[in-house]
N, C-alpha and C positions, 0 to 999 in steps of 0.2 A: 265877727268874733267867733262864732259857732263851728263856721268852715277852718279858720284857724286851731281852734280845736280841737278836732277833727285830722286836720293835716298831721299836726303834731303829735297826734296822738299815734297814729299809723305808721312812723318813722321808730316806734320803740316797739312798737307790737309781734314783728318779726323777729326783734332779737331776744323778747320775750320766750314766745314760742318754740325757741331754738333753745336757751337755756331751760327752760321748763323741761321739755324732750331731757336735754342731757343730763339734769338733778339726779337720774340714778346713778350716775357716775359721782357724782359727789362736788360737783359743778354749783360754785357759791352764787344764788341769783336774787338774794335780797334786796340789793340794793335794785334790779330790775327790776321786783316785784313792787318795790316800794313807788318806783317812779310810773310804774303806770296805775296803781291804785291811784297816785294823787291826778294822773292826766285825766283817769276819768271822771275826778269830784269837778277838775273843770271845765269837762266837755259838757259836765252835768247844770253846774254854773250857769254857762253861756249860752247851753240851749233849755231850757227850764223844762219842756216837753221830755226830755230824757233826765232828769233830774231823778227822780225817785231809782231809775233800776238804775242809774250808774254810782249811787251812793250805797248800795247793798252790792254794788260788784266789789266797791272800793273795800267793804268789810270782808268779803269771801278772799277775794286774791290777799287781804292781811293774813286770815288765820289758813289760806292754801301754805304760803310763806312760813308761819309758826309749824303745820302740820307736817312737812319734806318727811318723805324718809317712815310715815307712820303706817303708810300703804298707796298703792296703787292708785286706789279710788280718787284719794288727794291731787292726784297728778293728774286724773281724769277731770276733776272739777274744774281744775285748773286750766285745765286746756279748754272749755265749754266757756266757762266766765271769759276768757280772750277770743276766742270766738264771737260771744256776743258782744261783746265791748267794739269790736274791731266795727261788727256791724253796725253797733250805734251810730259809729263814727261815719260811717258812710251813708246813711239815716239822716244824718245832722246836714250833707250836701245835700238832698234831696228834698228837704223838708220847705228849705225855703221857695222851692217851684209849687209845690203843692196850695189848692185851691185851700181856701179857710175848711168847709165840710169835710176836705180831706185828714187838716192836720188837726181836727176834733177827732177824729178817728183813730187817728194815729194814738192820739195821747190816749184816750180811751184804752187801747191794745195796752200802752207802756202801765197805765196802772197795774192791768193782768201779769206784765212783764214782772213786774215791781214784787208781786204778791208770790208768783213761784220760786224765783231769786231769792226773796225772803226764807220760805218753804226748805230750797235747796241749800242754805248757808243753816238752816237747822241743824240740817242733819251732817253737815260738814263738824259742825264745831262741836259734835258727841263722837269725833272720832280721838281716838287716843285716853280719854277719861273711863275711869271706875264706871262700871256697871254699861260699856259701850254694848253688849251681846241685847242685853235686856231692852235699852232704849232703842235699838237699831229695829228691834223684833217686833214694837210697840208701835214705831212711823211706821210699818210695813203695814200692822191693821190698821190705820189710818188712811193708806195710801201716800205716804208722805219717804219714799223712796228713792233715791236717786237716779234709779234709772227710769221709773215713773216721772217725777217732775222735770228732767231734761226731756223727754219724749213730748211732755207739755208745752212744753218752752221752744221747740219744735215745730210740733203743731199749731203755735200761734204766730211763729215767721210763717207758715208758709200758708196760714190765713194771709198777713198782710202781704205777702206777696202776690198771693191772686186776687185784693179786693184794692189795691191800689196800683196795680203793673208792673211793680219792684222787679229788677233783676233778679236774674236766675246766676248770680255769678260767682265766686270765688267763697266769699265767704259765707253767700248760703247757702251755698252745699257743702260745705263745713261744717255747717250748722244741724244741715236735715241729716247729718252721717249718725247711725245708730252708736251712742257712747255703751261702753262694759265697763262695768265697775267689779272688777275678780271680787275684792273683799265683802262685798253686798251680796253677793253671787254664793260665794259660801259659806257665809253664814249662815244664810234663809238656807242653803242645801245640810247645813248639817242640824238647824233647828228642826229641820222636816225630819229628818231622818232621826230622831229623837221621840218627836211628836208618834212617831207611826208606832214610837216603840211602848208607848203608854204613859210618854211624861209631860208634865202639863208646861204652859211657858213659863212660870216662873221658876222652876224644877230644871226646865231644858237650858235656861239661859245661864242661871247658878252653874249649871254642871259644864256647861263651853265656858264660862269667863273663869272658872278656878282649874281650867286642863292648861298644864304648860303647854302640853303640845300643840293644842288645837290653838292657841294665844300665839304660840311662834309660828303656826304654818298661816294664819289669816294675818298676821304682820303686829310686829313688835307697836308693844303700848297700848293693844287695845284691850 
């Protein structure tokens, strides 16, 4: 059932990725996004070991889906959750060769998996809302970042790639490719450039979330 899963899952994930890409054109992918959130509640289902991240993917690719259109970053997220999803699914073939100590390990990794995914769908879903400058500025001194928690998310494939001999192939190097998130990018550059100037955070974030301009050039709604 797992590898079926898995199969089925990997036949939408391409055309996923494809209309993701094209949403700046104005390319309707709802109904896509909606059917691979649910493939992955049952790839999560069927193989219980990937149950936890692929129910926090299922919540990201929903509000990646509500978010279209709010910035860049959104379409970055988006493409990172199909990334790992795809992985999963290739994970889910693999998992049934694997020795028992191994797939203790495995699942071990997936709670890690589970807890950044979490981390990363935070700070997804404070995009578009009142007061987005302030709370974006707050996960930053937390470490609670986007381009921080994919770099983690990263660095824990390619843990399990070298402690269980996982391929080097297609989608993890997909995976290990450095994401940019423009909108995260410049914010923190124009909070900095505020900060230098003697204003405190809650001062600097006030003064970018009530600029039309700085609100239209970092992307509409936030």
């Amino acid at each position: 059932k797992g590898l079926e899963a898995a199969g089925g899952l990997r036949k939408i994930l391409e055309k996923a990725n494809v209309c993701l890409e094209k949403s700046r054109g104005g390319v309707q992918i709802t109904k896509t996004l909606v059917r691979v959130g649910q493939m992955a509640l049952q790839l999560g289902s069927r193989v219980p070991v990937l149950g936890g991240p692929c129910e926090v993917l299922y919540g990201i690719l929903g509000d990646v889906n509500k978010l279209l259109g709010k910035a860049d970053d959104v379409l970055v997220v988006g493409q990172k959750a199909l990334d790992v999803l795809e992985y999963l699914a290739n994970l889910a073939e693999v998992l049934k060769f694997m020795a028992q100590e191994a797939r203790d390990g495995v699942e071990a990794r997936m709670g890690d998996l589970q807890t950044m995914l979490e981390a990363l769908h935070d700070v997804i879903k404070s995009y578009g809302k009142p007061g987005f400058f302030r709370r974006l500025w707050e996960m930053r001194k937390m470490g609670k970042t986007l381009a921080k928690i994919t770099c983690d998310i990263q660095h824990l494939f390619e843990t399990l790639k070298d402690m269980y001999g996982l391929a080097r192939d297609r989608q993890m190097v997909q995976l290990l490719q450095t994401a940019r998130y423009p909108l995260e990018a410049e914010v923190e550059r124009r909070m900095a450039e505020r900060q230098q100037a003697g204003e405190g955070d809650e001062e600097a974030a006030a003064a970018l979330q009530s600029d039309p301009t700085v609100v239209q050039v970092c992307g509409a709604g936030c």
